[in-house]
C-alpha positions in Angstrom: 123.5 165.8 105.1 123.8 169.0 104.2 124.5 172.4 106.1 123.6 176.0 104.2 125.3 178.7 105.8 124.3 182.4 105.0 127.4 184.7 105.7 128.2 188.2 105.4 130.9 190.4 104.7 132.7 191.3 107.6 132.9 195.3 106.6 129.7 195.8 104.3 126.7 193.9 106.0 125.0 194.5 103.0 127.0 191.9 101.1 125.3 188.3 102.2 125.8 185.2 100.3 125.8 181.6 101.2 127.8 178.9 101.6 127.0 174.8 101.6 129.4 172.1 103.2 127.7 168.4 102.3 129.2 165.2 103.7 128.0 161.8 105.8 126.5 162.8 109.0 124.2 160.5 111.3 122.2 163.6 112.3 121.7 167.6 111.7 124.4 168.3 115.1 127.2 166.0 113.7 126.3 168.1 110.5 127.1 170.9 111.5 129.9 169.8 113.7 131.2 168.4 110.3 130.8 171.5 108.4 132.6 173.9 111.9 135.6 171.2 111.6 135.8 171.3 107.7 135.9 175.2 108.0 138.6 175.2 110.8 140.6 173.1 109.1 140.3 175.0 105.9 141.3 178.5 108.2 144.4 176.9 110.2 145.6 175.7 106.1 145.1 179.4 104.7 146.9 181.4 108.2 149.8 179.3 107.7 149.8 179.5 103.7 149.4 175.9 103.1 146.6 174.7 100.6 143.6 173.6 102.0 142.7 169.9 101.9 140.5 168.5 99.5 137.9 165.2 100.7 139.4 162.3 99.6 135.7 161.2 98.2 132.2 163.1 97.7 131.3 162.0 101.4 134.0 163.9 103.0 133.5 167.1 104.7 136.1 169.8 103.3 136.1 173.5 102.8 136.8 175.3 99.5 136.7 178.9 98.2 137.5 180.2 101.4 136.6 184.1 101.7 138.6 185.5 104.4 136.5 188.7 104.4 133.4 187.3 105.0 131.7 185.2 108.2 130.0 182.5 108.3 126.5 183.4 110.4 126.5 179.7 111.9 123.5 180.5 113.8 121.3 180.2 110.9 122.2 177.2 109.5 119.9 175.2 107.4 120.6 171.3 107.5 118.9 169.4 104.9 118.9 165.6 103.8 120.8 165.0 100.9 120.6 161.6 98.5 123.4 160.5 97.0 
C-alpha cells in the first residue's frame, strides 16, 4: 500500500510538497495507521537527537527526510495499491 501525503510549511502556506510512506498493509486504515506510526517514530528519534530507524526490508513502514518545518496535512491522504 501506499499513503501520499501533501504537506505544507508550517510558516509559508504557500510552500506544499508531498510526502509518500509505502509498506505491507491489509487495507487503506492500517495504511495509514502505518504511515502515522512510521512518522511518530521518526519525530520521538529526531526530539531526542537519535537517528531515525531505517525498515529492516522494502515492506517496512519507516520515515526518512524528515522536515521539521513542514506538516503533514493527513487529512488528504491518498492511499494507493502498490505491486511489488
Amino acid at each position: 500500500m501506499g499513503d501520499r501525503r501533501p504537506h505544507e510549511h508550517r510558516l509559508d502556506k504557500t510552500r506544499k510538497g508531498v510526502h509518500v510512506f509505502t509498506g505491507l498493509a491489509e487495507n487503506g486504515s492500517d495504511a495509514i495507521a502505518s504511515a502515522l506510526r512510521a512518522c511518530e517514530i521518526a519525530q520521538l528519534h529526531a526530539m531526542s537527537g537519535e537517528p531515525i530507524p531505517a525498515g529492516t526490508s522494502r515492506v517496512d513502514w519507516s520515515a526518512r527526510g524528515l522536515r521539521p518545518d513542514w506538516e503533514l496535512r493527513w487529512d488528504r491522504a491518498e492511499k494507493k495499491q502498490i505491486v511489488l
